[in-house]
MITORVEX-308603 format. One record per residue (C-alpha): x, y, z; residue in three letters. Coordinates in steps of 0.5 Angstrom, whole numbers, padded with zeros to 4 digits, always signed. Example, Ala and Ser with C-alpha at 12.3 -4.5 7.8 and 13.67 -1.06 7.14 Angstrom:
BEGIN
+0025-0009+0016ALA+0027-0002+0014SER
//
This chain:
BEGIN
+0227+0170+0270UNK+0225+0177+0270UNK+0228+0183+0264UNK+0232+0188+0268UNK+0228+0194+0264UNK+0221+0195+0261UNK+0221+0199+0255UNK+0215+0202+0255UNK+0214+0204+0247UNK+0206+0207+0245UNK+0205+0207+0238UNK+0199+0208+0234UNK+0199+0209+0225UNK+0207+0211+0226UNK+0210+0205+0221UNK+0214+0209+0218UNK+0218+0211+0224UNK+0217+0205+0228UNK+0222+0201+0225UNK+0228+0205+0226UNK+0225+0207+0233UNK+0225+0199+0234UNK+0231+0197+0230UNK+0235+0202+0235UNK+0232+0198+0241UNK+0234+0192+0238UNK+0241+0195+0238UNK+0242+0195+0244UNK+0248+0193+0247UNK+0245+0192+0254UNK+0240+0185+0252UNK+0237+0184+0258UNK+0230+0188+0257UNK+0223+0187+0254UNK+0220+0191+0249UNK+0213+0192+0251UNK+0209+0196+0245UNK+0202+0199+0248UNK+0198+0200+0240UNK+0194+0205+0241UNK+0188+0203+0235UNK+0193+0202+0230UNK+0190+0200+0222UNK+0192+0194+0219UNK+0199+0195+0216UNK+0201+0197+0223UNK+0198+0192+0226UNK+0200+0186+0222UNK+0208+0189+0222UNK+0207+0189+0231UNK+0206+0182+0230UNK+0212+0180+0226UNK+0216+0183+0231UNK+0212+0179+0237UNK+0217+0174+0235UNK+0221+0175+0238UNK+0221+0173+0246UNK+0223+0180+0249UNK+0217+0184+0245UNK+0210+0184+0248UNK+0204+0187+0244UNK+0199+0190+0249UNK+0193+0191+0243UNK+0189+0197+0246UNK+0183+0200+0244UNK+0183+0207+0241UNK+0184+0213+0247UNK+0188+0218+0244UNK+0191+0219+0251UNK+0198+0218+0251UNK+0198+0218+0259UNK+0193+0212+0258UNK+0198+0208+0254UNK+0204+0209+0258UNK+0201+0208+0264UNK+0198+0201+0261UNK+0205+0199+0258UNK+0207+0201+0266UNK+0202+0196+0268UNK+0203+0191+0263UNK+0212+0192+0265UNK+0216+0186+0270UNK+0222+0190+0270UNK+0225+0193+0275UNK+0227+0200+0271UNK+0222+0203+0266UNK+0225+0206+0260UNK+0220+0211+0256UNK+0220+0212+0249UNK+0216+0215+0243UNK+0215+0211+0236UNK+0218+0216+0232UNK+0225+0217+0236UNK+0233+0213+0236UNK+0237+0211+0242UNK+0244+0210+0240UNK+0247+0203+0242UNK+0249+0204+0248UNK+0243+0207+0252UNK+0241+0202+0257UNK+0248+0200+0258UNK+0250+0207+0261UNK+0244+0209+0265UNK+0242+0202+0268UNK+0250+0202+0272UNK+0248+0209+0272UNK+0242+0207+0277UNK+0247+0201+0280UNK+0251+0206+0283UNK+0248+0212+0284UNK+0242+0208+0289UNK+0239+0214+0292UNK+0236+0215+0284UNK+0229+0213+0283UNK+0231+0215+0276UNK+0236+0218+0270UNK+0236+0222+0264UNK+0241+0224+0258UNK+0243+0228+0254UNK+0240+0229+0247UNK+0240+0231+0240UNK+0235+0233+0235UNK+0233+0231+0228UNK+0228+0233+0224UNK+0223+0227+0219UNK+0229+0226+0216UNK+0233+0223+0221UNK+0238+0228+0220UNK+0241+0233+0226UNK+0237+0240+0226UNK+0242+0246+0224UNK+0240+0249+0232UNK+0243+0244+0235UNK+0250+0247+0234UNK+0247+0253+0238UNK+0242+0250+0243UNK+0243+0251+0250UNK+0244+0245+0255UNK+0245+0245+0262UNK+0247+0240+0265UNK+0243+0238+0271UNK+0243+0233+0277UNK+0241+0231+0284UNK+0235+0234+0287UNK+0233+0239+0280UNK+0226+0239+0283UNK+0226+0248+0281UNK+0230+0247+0275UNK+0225+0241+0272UNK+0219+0246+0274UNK+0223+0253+0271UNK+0224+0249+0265UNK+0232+0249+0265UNK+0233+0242+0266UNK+0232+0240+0259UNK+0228+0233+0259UNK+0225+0228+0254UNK+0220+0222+0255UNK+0225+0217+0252UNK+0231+0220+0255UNK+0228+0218+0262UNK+0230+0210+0266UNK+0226+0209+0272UNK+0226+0205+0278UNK+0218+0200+0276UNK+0217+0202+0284UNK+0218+0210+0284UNK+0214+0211+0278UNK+0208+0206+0281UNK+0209+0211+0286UNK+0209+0216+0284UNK+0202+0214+0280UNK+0205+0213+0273UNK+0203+0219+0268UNK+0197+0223+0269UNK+0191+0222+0265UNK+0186+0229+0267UNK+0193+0232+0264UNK+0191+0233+0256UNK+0199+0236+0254UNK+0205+0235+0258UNK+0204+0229+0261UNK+0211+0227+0261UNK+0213+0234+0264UNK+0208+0232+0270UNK+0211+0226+0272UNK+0218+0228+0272UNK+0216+0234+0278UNK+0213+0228+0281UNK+0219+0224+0280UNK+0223+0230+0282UNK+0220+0232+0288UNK+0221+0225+0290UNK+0228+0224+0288UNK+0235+0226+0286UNK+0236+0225+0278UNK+0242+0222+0275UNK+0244+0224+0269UNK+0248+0221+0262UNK+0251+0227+0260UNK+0252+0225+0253UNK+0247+0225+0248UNK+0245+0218+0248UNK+0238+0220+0244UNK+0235+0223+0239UNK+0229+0226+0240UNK+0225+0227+0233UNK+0221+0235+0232UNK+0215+0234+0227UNK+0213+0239+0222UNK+0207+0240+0227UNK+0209+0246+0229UNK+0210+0248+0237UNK+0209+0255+0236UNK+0200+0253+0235UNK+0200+0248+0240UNK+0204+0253+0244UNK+0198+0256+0249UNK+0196+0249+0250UNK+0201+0247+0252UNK+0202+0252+0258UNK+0196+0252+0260UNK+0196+0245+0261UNK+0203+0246+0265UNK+0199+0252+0270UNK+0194+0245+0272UNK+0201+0241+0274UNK+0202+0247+0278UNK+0195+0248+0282UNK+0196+0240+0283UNK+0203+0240+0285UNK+0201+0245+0290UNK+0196+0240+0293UNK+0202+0236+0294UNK+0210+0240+0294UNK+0212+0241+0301UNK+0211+0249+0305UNK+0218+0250+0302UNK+0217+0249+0295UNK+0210+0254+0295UNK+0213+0260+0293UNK+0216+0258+0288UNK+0210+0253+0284UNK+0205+0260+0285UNK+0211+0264+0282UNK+0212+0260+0276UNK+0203+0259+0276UNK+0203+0267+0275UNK+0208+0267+0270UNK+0205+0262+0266UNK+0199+0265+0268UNK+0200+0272+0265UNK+0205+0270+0259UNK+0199+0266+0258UNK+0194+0271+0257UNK+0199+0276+0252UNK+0199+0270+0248UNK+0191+0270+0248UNK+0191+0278+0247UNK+0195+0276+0241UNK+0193+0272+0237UNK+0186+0276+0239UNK+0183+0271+0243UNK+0179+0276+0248UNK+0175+0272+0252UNK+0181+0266+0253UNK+0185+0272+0256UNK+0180+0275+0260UNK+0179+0269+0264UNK+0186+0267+0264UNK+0187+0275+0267UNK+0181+0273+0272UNK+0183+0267+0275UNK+0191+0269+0275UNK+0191+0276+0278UNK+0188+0274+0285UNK+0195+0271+0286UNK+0200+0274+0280UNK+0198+0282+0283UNK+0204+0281+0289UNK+0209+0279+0283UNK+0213+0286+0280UNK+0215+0282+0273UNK+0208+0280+0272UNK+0205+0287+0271UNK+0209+0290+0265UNK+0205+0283+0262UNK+0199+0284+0264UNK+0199+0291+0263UNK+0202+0288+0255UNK+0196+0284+0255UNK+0191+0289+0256UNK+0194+0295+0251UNK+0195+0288+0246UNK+0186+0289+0245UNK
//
């Protein structure tokens, strides 16, 4: 028989974190999955724990040569996946027992869902909760959340999501020409295709690393503004104001970040390309006007 979920898990060289994030797969009271670890090139000690753990029958190993692209090994677990839902998670997060459980009836009773999402909280390398999660803002979003997907205010995270194999499939699996973002990508595609259910607990814990978002942030945000222009190619007519306003706003808030940290020539190409459709946008101006007075 066929499992009920795939879990889709890529990894590459991440062994001190796999192992939790492995044990809490196997602490799943739903018991009906299989495990499907997409290693991305992994070293030796890596490779030689995957193996032990392949034997167990629910645990398939697809050994990939290395890309570096998270889109590429995803979308291989999602080839590689038999379920009839595909749930996403990293090498270094935790979910807690009851995760599958809740989102698999989840998407039994809410048939007009091709996916889910929960609620979640942070934890640094430690394990331990982050002291901003007593403050941090949720809001709880369901049904067709397509605007607040793209304006950021539905808060979603790879291994919060469970998707039904054939709307993934559908809707192309992960994008492997986005660089960064890849999963933000998905979801406005999954979005403009369905309604969402939601696990309003926080059933995941989602790692920050010490990496540090505030340099990866311009990356980030300029990957984002190519899901719009590509979503614009795909969105109905009513959801085209909206994509082009929110490309402006990325676009200029883009541009000020570049001014500070004196990266001229970046700003003045993202100022190039923005303003022949940001200029109609009032909130746009005092940031491109803050961008130019920044040199």
């Amino acid at each position: 028989m066929m499992p009920v979920v795939s879990i889709v898990l890529p990894t590459c060289d991440r062994l001190h974190f796999l192992r939790a994030t492995v044990a809490s797969v196997f602490a799943q009271t739903f018991a009906d999955f299989e495990l499907i670890v997409a290693d991305d090139g992994s070293a030796d000690e890596t490779r030689s724990w995957l193996e032990g753990q392949a034997s167990d029958p629910r645990v398939r190993i697809l050994w990939l040569t290395h890309s570096g692209s998270p889109a590429r090994v995803r979308n291989a677990g999602i080839e590689a996946a038999r379920g009839e839902f595909v749930a996403f998670l990293d090498s270094d997060d935790l979910w807690e027992p009851d995760k599958l459980r809740l989102q698999v009836e989840l998407l039994r009773t809410h048939t007009a869902c091709d996916w889910a999402y929960c609620a979640f909280t942070r934890i640094d390398e430690q394990g331990a909760t982050l002291a901003g999660e007593a403050t941090r803002r949720w809001l709880p979003c369901q049904g067709d959340i397509f605007a607040e997907t793209l304006l950021g205010r539905a808060s979603i995270r790879t291994p919060c999501v469970v998707a039904r194999r054939a709307a993934v499939k559908a809707c192309g699996g992960f994008d492997p020409q986005i660089a960064c973002g890849e999963d933000y990508d998905l979801w406005l595609r999954l979005a403009l295709r369905s309604p969402v259910a939601l696990v309003d607990a926080p059933i995941v814990h989602v790692r920050i690393s010490t990496d540090g978002y505030s340099g990866r942030w311009p990356h980030v945000v300029a990957w984002q503004i190519k899901s719009i222009e590509k979503l614009q190619g795909m969105a109905p007519a009513r959801w085209q104001p909206l994509l082009q306003r929110q490309r402006a706003r990325h676009s200029i808030a883009l541009a000020r970040e570049y001014a500070a940290r004196g990266a001229s020539g970046a700003m003045f190409d993202t100022l190039r390309r923005s303003l022949p459709f940001a200029w109609r946008y009032p909130e746009t101006w005092p940031g491109t006007l803050k961008a130019l007075l920044h040199l």
